[in-house]
N, C-alpha and C positions, 0 to 999 in steps of 0.2 A: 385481361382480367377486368372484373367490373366494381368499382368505387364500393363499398357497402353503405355509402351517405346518398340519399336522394339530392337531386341538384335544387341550387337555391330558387327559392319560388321570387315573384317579384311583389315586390309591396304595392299594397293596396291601401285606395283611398278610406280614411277612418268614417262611420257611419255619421253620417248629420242628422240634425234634428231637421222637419221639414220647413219649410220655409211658407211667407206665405202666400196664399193662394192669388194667381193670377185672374184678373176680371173675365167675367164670361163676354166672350164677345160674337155674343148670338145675336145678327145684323138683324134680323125679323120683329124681335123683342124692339130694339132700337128703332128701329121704324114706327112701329105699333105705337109707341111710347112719345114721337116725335110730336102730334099735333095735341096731346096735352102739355106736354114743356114750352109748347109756341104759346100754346092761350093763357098759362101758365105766367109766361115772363110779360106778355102783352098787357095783361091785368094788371102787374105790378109796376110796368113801363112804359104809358101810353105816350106820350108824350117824346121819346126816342123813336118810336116804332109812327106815329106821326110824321118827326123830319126825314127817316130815314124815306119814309113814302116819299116826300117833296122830292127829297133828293132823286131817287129814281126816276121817279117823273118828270124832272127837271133834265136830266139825262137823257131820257128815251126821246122826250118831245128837241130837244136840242139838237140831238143828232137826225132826226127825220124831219127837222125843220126845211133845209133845203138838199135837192138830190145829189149824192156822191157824184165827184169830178174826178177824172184819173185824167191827166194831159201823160198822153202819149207821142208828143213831140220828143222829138231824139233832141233837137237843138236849144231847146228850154231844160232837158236831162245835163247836154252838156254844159251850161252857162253855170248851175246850178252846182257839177262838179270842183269849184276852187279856182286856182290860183289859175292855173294851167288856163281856165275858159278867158278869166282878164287880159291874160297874156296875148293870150291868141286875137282877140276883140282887139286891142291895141296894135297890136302887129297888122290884124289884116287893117284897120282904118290908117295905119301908116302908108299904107301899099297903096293906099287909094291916091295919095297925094302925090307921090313920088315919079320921077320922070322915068322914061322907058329909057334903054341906053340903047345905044344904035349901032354898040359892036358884038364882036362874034362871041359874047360872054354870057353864061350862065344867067344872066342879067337878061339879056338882050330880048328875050321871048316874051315878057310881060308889055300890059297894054295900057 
């Protein structure tokens, strides 16, 4: 047999009033719009937009002052690695000093 109550419904959110409106963000308008905001602020701040030139230019001409180096030595890479490069630099100039041993040891192969 069948319930003679309909089953319960589920609640629902209460209506809001709307809220407000999000900015258009029409990229083309923003564009269009861009090189009077530029001449716009430049009028009112020559003097910023002055150093900020130096400074570029100071930059630009800086960096193509003399031509990019990349040292592509592996043994100037390892030196350049830490502790490890000291170590090893001090060990092998020890190696250099030391006398050859003249038995059948682990030793004995160095010159």
């Amino acid at each position: 047999r069948r319930l003679p109550q309909d089953p319960p419904q589920m609640p629902t959110l209460p209506d809001l009033p709307a809220g407000p409106a999000l900015p258009s963000l029409n990229l083309s308008e923003r564009l269009a719009a861009l090189p009077t905001k530029y001449l716009y602020v430049l009028s009112r701040f020559p003097a910023v937009f002055l150093f900020g030139y130096v400074v570029v230019l100071s930059i630009i001409i800086g960096t193509c002052w003399r031509p990019l180096v990349v040292s592509t030595d592996i043994t100037e890479f390892r030196k350049v690695a830490g502790d490890v490069a000291l170590e090893y630099d001090v060990y092998s100039e020890a190696l250099k000093f030391t006398r050859a041993v003249k038995n059948q040891t682990s030793l004995g192969d160095r010159k």
